[in-house]
C-alpha positions as CSV (number, residue, x, y, z in Angstrom):
1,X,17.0,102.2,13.0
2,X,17.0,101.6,9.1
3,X,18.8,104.4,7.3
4,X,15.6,105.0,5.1
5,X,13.9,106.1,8.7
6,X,17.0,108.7,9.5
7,X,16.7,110.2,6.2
8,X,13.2,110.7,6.3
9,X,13.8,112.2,9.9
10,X,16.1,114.6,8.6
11,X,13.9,115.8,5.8
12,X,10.8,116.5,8.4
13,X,13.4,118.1,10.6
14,X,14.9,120.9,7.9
15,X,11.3,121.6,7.0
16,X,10.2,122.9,10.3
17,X,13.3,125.1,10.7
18,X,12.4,126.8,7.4
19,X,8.9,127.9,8.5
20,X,10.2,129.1,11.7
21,X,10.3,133.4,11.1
22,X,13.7,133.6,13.7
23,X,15.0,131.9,11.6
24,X,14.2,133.7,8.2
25,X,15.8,136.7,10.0
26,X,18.6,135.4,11.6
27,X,21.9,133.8,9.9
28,X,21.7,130.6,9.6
29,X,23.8,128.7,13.3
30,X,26.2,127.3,12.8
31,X,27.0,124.0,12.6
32,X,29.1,123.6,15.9
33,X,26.1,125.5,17.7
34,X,23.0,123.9,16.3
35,X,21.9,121.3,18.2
36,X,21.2,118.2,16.4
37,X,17.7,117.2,15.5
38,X,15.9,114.8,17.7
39,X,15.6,111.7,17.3
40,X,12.7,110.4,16.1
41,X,11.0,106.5,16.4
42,X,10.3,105.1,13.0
43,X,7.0,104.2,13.1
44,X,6.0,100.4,14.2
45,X,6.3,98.2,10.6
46,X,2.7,97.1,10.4
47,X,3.1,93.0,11.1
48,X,2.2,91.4,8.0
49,X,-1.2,89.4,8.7
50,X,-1.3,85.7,7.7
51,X,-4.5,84.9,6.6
52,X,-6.2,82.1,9.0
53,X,-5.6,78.9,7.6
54,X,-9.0,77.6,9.3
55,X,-11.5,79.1,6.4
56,X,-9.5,76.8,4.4
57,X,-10.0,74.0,6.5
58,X,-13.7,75.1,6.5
59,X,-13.9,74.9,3.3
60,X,-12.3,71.6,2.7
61,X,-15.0,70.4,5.1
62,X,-17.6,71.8,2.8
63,X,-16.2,70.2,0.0
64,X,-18.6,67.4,-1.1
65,X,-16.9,63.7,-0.5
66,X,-17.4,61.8,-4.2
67,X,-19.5,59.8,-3.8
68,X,-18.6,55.4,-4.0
69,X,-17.7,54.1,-6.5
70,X,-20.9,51.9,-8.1
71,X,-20.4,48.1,-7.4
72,X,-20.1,46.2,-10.6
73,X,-23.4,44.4,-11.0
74,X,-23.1,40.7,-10.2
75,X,-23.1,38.4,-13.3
76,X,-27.1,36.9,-14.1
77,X,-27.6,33.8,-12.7
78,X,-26.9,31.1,-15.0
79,X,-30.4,29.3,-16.7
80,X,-31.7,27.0,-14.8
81,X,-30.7,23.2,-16.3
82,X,-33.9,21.4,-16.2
83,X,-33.4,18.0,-14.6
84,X,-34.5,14.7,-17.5
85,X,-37.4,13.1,-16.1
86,X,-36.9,10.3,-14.1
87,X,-36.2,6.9,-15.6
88,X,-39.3,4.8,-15.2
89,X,-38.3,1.5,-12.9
90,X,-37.9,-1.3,-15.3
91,X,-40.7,-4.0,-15.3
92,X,-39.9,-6.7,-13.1
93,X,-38.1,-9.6,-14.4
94,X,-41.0,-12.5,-15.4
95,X,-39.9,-15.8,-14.2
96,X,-39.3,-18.0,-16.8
97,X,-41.3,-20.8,-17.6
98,X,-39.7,-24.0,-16.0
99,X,-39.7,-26.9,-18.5
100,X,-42.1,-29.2,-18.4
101,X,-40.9,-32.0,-17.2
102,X,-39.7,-30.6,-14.0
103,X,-42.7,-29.4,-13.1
104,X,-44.7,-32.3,-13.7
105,X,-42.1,-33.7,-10.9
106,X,-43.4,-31.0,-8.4
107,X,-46.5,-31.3,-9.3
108,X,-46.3,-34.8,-7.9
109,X,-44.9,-33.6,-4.7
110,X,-47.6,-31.0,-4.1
111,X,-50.2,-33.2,-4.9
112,X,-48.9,-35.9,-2.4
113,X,-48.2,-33.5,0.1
114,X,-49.9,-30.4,-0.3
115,X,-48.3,-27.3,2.2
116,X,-46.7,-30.1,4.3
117,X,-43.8,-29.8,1.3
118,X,-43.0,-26.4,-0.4
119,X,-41.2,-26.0,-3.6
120,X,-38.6,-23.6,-3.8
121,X,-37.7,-23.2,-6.9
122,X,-37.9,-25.6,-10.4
123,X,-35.0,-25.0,-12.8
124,X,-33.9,-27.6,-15.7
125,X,-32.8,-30.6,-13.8
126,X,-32.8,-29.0,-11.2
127,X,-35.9,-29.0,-8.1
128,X,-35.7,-27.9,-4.8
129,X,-38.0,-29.0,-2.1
130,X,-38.1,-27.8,2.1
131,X,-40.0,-30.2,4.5
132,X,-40.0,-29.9,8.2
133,X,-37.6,-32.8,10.0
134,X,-40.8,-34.4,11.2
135,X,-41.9,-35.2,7.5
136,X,-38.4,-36.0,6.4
137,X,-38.2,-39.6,6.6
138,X,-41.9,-39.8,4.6
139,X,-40.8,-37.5,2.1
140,X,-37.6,-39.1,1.3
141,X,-39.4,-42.6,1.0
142,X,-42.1,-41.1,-1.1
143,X,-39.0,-39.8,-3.5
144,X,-37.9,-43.2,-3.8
145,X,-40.5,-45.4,-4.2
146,X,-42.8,-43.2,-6.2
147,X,-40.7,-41.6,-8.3
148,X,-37.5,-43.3,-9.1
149,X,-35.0,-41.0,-7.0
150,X,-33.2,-44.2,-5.5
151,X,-30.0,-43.0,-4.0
152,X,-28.3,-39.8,-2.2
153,X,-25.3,-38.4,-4.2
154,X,-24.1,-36.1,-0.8
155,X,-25.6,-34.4,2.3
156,X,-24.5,-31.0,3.1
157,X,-25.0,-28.5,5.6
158,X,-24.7,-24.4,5.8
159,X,-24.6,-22.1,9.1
160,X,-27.3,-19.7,9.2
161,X,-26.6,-17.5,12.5
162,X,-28.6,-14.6,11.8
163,X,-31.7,-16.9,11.5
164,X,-30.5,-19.6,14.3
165,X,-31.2,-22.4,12.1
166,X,-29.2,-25.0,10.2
167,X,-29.6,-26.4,7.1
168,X,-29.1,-29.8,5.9
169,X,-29.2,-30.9,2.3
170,X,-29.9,-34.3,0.6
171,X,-29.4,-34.1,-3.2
172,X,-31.1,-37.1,-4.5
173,X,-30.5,-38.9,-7.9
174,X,-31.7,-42.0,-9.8
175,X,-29.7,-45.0,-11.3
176,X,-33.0,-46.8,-12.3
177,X,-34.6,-44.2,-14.4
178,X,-33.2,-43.1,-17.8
179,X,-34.5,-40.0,-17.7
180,X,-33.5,-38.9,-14.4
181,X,-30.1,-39.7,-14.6
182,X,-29.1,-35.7,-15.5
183,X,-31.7,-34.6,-12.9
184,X,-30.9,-33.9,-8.8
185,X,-34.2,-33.4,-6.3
186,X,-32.5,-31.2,-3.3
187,X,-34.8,-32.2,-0.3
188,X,-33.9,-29.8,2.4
189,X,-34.6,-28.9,6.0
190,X,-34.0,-26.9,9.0
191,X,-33.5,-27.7,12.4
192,X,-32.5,-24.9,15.6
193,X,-28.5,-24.0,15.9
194,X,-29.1,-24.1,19.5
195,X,-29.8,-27.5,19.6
196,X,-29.2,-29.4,15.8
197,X,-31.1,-32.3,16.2
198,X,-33.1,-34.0,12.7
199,X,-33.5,-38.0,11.8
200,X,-31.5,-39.8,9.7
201,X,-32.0,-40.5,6.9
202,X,-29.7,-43.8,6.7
203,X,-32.6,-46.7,6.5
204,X,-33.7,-44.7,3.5
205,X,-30.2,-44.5,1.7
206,X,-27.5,-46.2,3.4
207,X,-25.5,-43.8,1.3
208,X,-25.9,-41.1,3.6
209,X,-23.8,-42.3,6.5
210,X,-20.9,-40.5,6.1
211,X,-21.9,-37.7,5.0
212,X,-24.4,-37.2,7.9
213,X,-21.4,-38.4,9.9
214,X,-19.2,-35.2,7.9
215,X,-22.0,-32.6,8.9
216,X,-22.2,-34.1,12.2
217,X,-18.6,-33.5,13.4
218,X,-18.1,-30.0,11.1
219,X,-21.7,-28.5,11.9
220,X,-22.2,-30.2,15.4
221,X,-26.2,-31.4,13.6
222,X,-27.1,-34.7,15.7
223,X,-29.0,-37.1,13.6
224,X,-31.2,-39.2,15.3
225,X,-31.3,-43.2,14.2
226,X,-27.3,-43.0,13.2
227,X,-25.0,-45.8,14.5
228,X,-22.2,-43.6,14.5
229,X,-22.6,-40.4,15.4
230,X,-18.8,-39.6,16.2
231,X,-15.7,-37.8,14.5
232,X,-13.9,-39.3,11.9
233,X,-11.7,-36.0,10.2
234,X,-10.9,-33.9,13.3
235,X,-9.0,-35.1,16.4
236,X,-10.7,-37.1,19.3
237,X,-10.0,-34.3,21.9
238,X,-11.7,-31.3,19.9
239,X,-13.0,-28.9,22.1
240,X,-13.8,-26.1,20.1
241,X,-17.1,-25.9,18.4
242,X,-17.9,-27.3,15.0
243,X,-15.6,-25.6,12.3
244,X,-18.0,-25.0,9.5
245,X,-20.1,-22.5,12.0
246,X,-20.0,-19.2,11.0
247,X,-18.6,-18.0,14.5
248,X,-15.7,-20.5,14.2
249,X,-12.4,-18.4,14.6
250,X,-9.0,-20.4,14.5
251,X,-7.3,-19.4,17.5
252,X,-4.4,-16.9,17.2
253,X,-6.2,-15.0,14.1
């Protein structure tokens, strides 16, 4: 018991005595006979009440959220670049004009031969003519008796697998006529890869035999009415196909 509770006890217990009329009349016990107050209980201290801390959760529960922050609007699309107007395709090309002279020449073929011979192209000093082998011999005598293209410089050949042809090449020239001594007539034709076969044009210019000979042994092309149809530049016992085919490979590459 707090000493603030005993003295208030005390103070109660002298007031009651006063009141009482005994004791008005009466000396006053004494101290060894007077029986000591009694005791009293403090009263209960009152237990302090914490407030609930749940209205405050409540109430931060009411409290409105802020609301997002806005997202920045996204930059405006950029103008639209208008694409130039297509460049118009260029004009074709015009062939030029061949000379003159050169195409008199063709002329003279056509008119001789008409679709049996085709011109494929007329350039200064330059023609280029494609016959069948069956019309080869014909043409090339026409070429030299008619007009004045009396010997064969060369005779070439060139692989063409993707059509399964061959083509041989006589380039024609004149000693006899001054002015076709700067010009070469290309009399062409081709014959099947599978089985190179054309004539010969050797009784026509005897120039020609070793250069059909040359195409012979490096392009495997037989020509028919040739003496010598055998190899001359690669070794007697080649047994690989002709070199100058496009599907030649040299062994070990």
């Amino acid at each position: 018991m707090s000493n603030d509770s005993k003295e208030e006890s005390k103070k109660k217990a002298t007031k009651a005595s006063a009141k009482s009329p005994a004791n008005s009349n009466s000396n006053p016990p004494s101290q060894e006979n007077a029986a000591p107050p009694a005791e009293t209980k403090p009263a209960p201290a009152k237990q302090e009440v914490k407030p609930s801390a749940e209205p405050a959760a409540a109430e931060k529960k009411e409290e409105p959220k802020p609301a997002p922050a806005a997202k920045p609007a996204a930059p405006p699309a950029p103008p639209a670049v208008a694409k130039p107007p297509a460049a118009a395709a260029p004009p074709p090309k015009k062939e030029p004009e061949p000379p003159a002279f050169e195409k008199g020449l063709a002329q003279q073929i056509t008119i001789r031969f008409g679709d049996v011979v085709k011109v494929l192209y007329i350039k200064p000093r330059r023609i280029k003519i494609m016959t069948d082998p069956g019309n080869l011999v014909e043409v090339a005598t026409f070429l030299r008796d008619n007009m004045g293209f009396d010997h064969a410089e060369s005779a070439s050949g060139t692989d063409y697998p993707k059509d399964n042809q061959i083509e041989v090449d006589y380039h024609l020239g004149s000693y006899s006529h001054d002015d076709l001594l700067a010009h070469i007539m290309v009399l062409a034709t081709r014959t099947n890869r599978d089985d190179a076969r054309i004539p010969s044009l050797i009784n026509v210019y005897k120039s020609v035999e070793y250069h059909e000979r040359e195409t012979y042994e490096m392009l495997g092309v037989y020509f028919d009415g040739h003496p010598r149809n055998d190899r001359f530049l690669l070794p007697e016992d080649w047994a690989d196909i002709p070199p100058l085919r496009k599907d030649f490979r040299i062994k070990g590459r």
